[in-house]
C-alpha positions in Angstrom: -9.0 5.2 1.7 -8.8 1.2 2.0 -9.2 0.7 -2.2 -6.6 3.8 -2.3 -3.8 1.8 -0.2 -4.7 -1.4 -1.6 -4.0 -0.1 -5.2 -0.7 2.0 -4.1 -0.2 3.4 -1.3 2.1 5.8 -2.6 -0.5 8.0 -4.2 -2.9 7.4 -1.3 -4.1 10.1 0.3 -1.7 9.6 3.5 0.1 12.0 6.0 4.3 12.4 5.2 4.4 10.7 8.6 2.5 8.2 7.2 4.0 7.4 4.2 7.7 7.3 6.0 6.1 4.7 8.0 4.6 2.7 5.2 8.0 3.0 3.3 9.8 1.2 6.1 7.6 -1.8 6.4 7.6 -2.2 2.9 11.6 -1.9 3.0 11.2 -4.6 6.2 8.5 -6.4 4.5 10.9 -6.8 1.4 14.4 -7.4 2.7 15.3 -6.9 6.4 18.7 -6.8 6.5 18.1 -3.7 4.2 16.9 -1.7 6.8 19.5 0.8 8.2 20.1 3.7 10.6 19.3 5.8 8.1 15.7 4.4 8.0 15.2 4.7 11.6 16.5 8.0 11.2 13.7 9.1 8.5 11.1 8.0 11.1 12.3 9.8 13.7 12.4 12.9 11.4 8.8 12.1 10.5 8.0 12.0 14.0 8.1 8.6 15.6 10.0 8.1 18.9 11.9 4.6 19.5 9.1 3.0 21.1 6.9 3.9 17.9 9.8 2.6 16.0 10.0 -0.9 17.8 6.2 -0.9 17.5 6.2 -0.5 14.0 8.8 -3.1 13.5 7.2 -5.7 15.6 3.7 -5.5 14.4 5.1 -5.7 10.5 7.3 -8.2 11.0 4.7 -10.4 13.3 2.3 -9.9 10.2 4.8 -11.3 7.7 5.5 -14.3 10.2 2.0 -15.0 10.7 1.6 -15.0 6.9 4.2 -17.2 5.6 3.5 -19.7 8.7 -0.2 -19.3 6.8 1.1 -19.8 3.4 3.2 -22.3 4.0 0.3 -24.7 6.0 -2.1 -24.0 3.2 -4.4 -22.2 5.3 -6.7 -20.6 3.5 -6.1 -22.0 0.0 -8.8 -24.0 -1.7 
């Protein structure tokens, strides 16, 4: 499963739910501001309620903080 969503995790072998889910934090990941009602709308289609929502978002977007403060120190770089 882990070399399946590492490779793409669009042809992973994932639940719909799952899959909305990954969609959005890759549409967060990307560009933000890009993210729209319609988005939120698709995950509460798929299932998630607006705490799973904020959860989703916070965790995502914590990662891509904690990784660019990473990058950006050299952490982890030869």
């Amino acid at each position: 499963m882990v070399r399946a969503l590492e490779a793409d995790y669009t042809h992973a072998p994932i639940t719909a739910a799952e899959r909305v889910m990954l969609d959005y934090v890759v549409k967060l990941t990307k560009d933000a501001t890009k993210v729209s009602r319609a988005d939120h709308e698709g995950l509460h289609k798929a299932g998630f309620d607006d705490k799973a929502i904020l959860q989703i978002t916070l965790i995502a977007s914590w990662f891509n903080y904690i990784n660019r403060v990473a990058d950006a120190l050299g952490v982890g770089r030869d």
